[in-house]
N, C-alpha and C positions, 0 to 999 in steps of 0.2 A: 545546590548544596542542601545536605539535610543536619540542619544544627540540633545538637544534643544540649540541654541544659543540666552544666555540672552543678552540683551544691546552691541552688537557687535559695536565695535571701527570703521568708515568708512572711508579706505582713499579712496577720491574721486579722481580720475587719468582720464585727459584728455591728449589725442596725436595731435600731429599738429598745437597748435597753432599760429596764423600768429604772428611772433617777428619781432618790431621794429628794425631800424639799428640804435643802437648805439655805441658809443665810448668808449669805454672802456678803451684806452689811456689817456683820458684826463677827470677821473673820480677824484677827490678830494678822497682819501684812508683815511681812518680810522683803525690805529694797533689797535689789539685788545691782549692785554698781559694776559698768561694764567698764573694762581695760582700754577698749577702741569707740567711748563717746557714745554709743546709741543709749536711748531710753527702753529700758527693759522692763520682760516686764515683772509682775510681783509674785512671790509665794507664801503661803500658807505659815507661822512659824510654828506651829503642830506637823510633824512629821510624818503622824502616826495618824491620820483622819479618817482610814478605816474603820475603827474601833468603836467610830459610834455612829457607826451603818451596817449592821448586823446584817440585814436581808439584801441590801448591794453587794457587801463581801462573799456571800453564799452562790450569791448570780455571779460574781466575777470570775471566782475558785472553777463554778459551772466553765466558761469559759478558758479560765488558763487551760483547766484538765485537757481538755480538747485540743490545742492546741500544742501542747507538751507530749500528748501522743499521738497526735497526725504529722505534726513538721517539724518538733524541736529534737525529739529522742524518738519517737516508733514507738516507746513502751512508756506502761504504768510509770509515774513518780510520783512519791510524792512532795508537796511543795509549800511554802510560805509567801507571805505578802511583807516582806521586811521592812518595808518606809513608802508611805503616801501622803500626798498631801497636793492642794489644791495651785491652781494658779488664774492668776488674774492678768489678762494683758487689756488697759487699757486704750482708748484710742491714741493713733503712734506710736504704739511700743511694738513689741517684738523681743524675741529671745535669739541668743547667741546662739550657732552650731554647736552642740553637742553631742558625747555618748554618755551613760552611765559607769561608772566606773564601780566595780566590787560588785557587780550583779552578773546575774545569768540572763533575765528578762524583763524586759519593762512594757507596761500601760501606758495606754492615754484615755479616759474617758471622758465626751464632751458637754457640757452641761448649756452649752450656748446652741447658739444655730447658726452664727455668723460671727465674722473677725477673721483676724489672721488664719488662716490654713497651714498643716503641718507637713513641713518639708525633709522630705527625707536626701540624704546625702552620701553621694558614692566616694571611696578614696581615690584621690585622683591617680588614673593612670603612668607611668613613668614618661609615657610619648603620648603626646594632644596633639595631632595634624591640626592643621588649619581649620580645616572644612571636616565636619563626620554625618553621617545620617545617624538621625536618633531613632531610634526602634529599643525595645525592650532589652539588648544585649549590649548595646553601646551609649543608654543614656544614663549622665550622671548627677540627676538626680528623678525624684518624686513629688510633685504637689498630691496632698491628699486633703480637698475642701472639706470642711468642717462638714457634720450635722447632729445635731439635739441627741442624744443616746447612743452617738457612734462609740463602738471600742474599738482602737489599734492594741494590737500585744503583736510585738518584735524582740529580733534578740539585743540587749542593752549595748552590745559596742557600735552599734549603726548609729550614724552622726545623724541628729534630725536637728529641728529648729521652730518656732514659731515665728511666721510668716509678719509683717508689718501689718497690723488693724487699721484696717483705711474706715473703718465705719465708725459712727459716734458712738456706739455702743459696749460696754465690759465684752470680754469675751470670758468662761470659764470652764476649767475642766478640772481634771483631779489624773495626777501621776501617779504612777508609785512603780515598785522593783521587786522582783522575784528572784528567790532562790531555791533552792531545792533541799528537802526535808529529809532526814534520816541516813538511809545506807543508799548513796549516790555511786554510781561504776562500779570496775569491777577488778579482781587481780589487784596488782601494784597500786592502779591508779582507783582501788575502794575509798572512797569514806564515808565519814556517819556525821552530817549536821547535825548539828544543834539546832534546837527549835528556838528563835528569836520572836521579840513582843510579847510570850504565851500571857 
C-alpha cells in the first residue's frame, strides 16, 4: 500500500534560540487548582511577558512568519502575539491536557533543559481495537523531550500537556497564542482584526 498523508498536523520545532536572562525568582506565580487532584503546575500572573523582551519578540515573529507561510496558510499574514506568559512546573507537578481556546496558534518556548516533556495528544478515535501498531498514522499521541532554546509553534486546538517533572529541578518556559492581524480570508468569510496589546 502507498499511504498518502491528508491534512497532516505540523509541529513546527526550532533549536537554539537566543533566551533572554530572566528572573525567575521574582516572578509573581499564579496556582492553578486542578478538578481531578494532581499538583500542577504554575503560571506567570502577567499575561503579557512578551513586552519586555523586545529582541525575543522579534526572533519569535521571525519564526511564526515561517511557519504561517509553509504549514499553517501557504501565504503572507500578518499576525499578533495576543497573551504570553511563563510557567513554572516544579518537581511533581505537571499540567493537565489541554487546547487553547480563542486562538489560531500557540508557542512553547523552553528556558530549562530538563523536567517534564510536552505531550502532544490525538482525539480519540470512535473504535480502539485491542491491539494497534503505532507508526506515525495510528499513534495517539507525541512526547516531545524538552531542550534549553527549543521552540514548538502548533495550531492551538491540539490537546498538549506537560509531562510529570520527575527531576529536582524548576522546569521553565514561556507560552503564548497567536492570532492573525488585519484583513484575514477572503469573499464571505473576509475579515479585518484588530490589533490587540499595541
Amino acid at each position: 500500500m502507498n499511504p498518502i498523508k491528508l491534512f497532516p498536523v505540523t509541529l513546527g520545532v526550532v533549536n537554539n534560540v537566543s533566551l533572554p536572562s530572566v528572573d525567575f525568582e521574582h516572578i509573581k506565580w499564579e496556582k492553578i487548582i486542578s478538578p481531578y487532584n494532581l499538583t500542577l503546575s504554575d503560571i506567570s500572573e502577567d499575561k503579557n511577558v512578551i513586552k519586555s523582551y523586545s529582541d525575543l519578540k522579534k526572533s519569535l515573529e521571525f519564526y511564526i512568519r515561517e511557519y504561517i507561510e509553509n504549514y499553517a496558510v501557504g501565504y503572507k499574514q500578518d499576525f499578533q502575539i495576543v497573551t504570553s506568559w511563563f510557567t513554572r512546573s516544579k518537581p511533581n507537578t505537571q499540567s493537565e491536557a489541554h487546547s487553547h481556546s480563542n486562538c489560531w496558534l500557540s508557542g512553547v518556548l523552553h528556558f530549562s533543559e530538563n523536567g517534564g516533556s510536552l505531550k502532544f495528544e490525538k482525539e480519540h478515535d470512535l473504535f480502539l481495537p485491542g491491539k494497534i501498531v503505532i507508526n506515525e498514522y495510528t499513534a495517539m499521541g507525541y512526547e516531545c523531550p524538552i531542550k534549553k532554546g527549543q521552540l514548538l509553534i502548533f495550531p492551538s486546538k491540539i490537546k498538549h500537556r506537560i509531562a510529570l517533572n520527575t527531576t529536582r529541578h524548576n522546569r521553565y518556559s514561556m507560552a503564548f497564542n497567536i492570532l492573525p492581524k488585519g484583513e484575514f480570508g477572503a469573499g464571505d468569510s473576509k475579515f479585518n482584526w484588530p490589533e490587540f496589546n499595541s
